[in-house]
N, C-alpha and C positions, 0 to 999 in steps of 0.2 A: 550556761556555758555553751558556746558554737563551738562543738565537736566538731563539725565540718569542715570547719574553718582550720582549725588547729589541723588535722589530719589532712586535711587538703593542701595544704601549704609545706607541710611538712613531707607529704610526699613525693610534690612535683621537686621537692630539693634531691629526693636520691637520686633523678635523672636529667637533669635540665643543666645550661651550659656552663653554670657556675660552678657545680660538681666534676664534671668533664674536664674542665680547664686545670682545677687543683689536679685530679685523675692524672692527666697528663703529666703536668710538674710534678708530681709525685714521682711517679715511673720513672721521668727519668734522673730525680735525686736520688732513687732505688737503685740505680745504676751507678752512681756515685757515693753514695754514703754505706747502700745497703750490702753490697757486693765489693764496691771498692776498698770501701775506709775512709774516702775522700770527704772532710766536715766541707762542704763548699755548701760556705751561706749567699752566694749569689746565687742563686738559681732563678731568681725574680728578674735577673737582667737579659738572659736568654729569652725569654718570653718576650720580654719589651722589645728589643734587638729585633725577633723577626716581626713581632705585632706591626713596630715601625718601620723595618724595612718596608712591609708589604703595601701601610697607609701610604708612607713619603714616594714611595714607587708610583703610585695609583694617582693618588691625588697633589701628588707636587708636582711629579715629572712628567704626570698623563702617559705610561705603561700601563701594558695588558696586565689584567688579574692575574692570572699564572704566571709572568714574570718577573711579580711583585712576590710571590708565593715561592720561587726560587731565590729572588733577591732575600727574603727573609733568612731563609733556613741556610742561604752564605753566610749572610751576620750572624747567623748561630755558630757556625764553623771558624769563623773569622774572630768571634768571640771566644771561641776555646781557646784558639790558639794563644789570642793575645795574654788572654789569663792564665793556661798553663805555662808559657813559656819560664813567667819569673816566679810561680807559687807552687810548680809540682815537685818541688826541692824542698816545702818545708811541708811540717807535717802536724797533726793537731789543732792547736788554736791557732800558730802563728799562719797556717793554710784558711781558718777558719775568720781569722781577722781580715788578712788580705779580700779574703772573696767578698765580704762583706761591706768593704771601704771601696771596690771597683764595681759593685752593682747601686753603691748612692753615685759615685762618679756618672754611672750610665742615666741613671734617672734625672741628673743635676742638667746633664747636657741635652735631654730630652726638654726640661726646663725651660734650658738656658735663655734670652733675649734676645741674645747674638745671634741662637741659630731658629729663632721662632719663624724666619720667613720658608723655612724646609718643614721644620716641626709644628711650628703652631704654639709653641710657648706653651704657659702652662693648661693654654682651652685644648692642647692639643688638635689631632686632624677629625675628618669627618669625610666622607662623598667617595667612600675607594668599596663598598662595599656591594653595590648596583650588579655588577656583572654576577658575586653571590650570587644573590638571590635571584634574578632571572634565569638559572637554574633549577630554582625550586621545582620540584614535582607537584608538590601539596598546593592545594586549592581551599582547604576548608580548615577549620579546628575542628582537633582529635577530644572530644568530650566525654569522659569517663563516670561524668556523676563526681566526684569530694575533686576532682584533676582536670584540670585542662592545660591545652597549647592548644597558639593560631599557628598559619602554616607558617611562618618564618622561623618560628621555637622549633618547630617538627626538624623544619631542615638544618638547622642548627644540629639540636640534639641529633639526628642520624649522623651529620656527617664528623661530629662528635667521637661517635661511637664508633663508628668504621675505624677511626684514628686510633682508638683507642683498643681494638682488635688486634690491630696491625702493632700495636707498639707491644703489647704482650708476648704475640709471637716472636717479632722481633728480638726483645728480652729471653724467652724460653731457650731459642733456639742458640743466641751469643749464650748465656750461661752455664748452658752443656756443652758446650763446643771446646777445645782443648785452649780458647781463648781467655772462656769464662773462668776456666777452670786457674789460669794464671791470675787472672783478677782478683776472684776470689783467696787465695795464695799470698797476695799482696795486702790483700786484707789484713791478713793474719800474720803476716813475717817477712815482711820487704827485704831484708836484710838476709836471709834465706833463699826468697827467689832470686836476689843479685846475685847471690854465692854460685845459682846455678847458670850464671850466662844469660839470665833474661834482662832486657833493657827495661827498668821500673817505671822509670819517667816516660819511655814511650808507651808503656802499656796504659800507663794512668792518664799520657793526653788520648789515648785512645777512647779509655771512658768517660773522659770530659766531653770529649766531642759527641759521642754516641749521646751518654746522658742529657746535655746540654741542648741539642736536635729533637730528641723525641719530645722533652720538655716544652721548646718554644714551638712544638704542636698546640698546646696549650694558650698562648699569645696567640696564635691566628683566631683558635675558639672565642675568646673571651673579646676579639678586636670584631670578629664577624657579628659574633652575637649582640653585642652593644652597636654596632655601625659605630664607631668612633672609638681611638686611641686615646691615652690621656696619661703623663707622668703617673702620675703618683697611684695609678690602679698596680704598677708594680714598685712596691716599696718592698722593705725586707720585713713588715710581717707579712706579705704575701710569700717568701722562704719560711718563714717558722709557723705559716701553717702548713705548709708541706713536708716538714718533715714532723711537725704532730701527726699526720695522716699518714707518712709512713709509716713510722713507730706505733699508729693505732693500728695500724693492720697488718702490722709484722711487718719488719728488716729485711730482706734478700727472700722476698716472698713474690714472686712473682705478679699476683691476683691481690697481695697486703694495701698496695697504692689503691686499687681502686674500689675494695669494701672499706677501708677507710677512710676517704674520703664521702662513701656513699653513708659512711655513719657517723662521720665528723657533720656531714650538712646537714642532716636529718636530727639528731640532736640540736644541733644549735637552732632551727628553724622550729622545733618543735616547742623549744623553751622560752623563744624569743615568740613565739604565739601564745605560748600556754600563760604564761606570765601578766601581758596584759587582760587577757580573758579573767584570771581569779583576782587581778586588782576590780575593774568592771564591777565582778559579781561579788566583791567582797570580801570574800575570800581571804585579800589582802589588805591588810589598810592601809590607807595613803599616806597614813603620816611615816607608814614603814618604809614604803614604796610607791612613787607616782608611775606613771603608763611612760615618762619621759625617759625612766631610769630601767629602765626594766630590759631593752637592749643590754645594757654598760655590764647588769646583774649576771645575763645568759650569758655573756662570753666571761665572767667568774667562776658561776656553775660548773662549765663549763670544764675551764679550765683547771678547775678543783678537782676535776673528775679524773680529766687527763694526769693529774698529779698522783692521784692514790694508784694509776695506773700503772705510770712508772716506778712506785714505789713498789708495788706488790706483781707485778706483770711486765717487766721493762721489755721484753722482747714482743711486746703487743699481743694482740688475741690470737693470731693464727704465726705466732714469728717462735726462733728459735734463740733461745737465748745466750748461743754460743754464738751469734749472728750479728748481737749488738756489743761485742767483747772487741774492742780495737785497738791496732800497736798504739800506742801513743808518746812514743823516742819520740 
């Protein structure tokens, strides 16, 4: 068995840009579901929205990098709005459907044929991400013995992590605030805080837009670290893994989004390692199990796990279980 291998892999998952990016999306569906109440299964079009803004800015239009970087997180704002405007009036599934039928619309038209001379169609773009990394500080890979990153991963992951700093605080500080404290409120009894003179629907576009933003932090992570955009990297399992990682790491948990995530990756990288290692050695027999199938097996595992989770733990490991209790008039 290469323990090395299994451990090594699995560890560069609790820090590297694929974790970060969920990280991200999580925090700010935590903002939306975990605090709000808001089921909004688009979350995956936010990401896409400024990922593309920031590609088609760069490389279609030939804008600066940071103007692509502000174009993005417009179309995250420009994207609230369009999607609060007609769904912050229902509530439940029928909120829960809608967001879910306008983040394949966003993905369809990233897609589309029509618009592939801006988009790129389904190869999507590529060549916007140059200004990155001539940034970079790092010069060498960071080698730790079972870990490594070259220096594009390093600056990746750092600039990652700053994001992901900065959106905590941000979080902390709106949650306490006598804003959060409305939001929160709305979670639990809309119909109560209307009674007291608060505007609902603005409060909840409020958290869309917040949510929505700090999320398609996430979309630039996952567009930098790849150099290249691509439809279908945001479909709507890319939303229902984010909201398994929130519900893994606790609901209106501040810190929940991004230990669950860091245990969502680290599980599935470990099983999606370990799996073919005891097919290999035996372990496992092939006629049970080939090395081809052994992915498709981890995200069952996987998911079986997450199941007894919410069967016996619905408020996740570090969440409150009075946190995942939602109006649902």
């Amino acid at each position: 068995m290469n323990w090395e291998l299994i451990f090594g892999v699995s560890l560069e998952s609790l820090f590297n840009a694929t974790m970060i990016a969920y990280a991200l999306a999580a925090i700010g569906l935590n903002v939306h579901f975990g605090y709000t109440g808001l089921l909004n299964f688009g979350q995956s079009a936010f990401l896409g929205v400024a990922a593309y803004g920031l590609a088609m800015a760069v490389a279609t239009f030939g804008a600066p990098f940071w103007l692509g970087l502000v174009i993005g997180l417009l179309g995250a704002v420009v994207l609230a709005l369009l999607l609060g405007i007609p769904t912050l009036r229902l509530r439940a599934d029928y909120l829960a459907i809608v967001t879910i039928a306008a983040a394949e619309i966003i993905r369809l038209l990233f897609r589309s044929v029509t618009l592939s001379e801006w988009t790129g169609g389904s190869d999507g773009l590529q060549r916007f991400s140059d200004d990155f990394y001539a940034m970079n500080p790092y010069s060498s890979t960071l080698d730790l013995g079972i870990v490594s990153w070259d220096n594009r991963e390093l600056w990746v992951m750092t600039v990652g992590w700053i994001l992901i700093a900065v959106s905590l605080v941000v979080v902390f500080l709106a949650m306490r605030s006598p804003w959060g404290r409305v939001i929160k409120a709305i979670r639990e009894d809309e119909d109560a805080v209307r009674s007291l003179g608060k505007n609902v629907v603005s409060y909840k576009m409020q958290s869309l837009i917040l949510g929505g933003v700090l999320g398609s932090l996430g979309g630039f992570v996952i567009a930098l670290s790849n150099a290249a955009v691509q439809p279908d990297t945001y479909g709507t399992e890319f939303t229902f893994y984010a909201y398994t990682i929130v519900i893994l790491g606790g609901a209106a948990r501040v810190f929940g989004p991004v230990i669950g995530s860091m245990i969502f990756w680290f599980l599935l990288a470990f099983i999606n390692a370990l799996l073919p290692e005891l097919i290999k050695n035996g372990y496992i027999p092939t006629w049970f199990m080939t090395p081809t199938q052994a992915g498709a097996v981890g995200y069952v595992l996987v998911g079986l796990g997450l199941i007894l989770l919410l069967v016996f733990r619905p408020q996740g490991i570090f969440g409150d279980k009075k946190e995942v209790m939602l109006d649902g008039r």
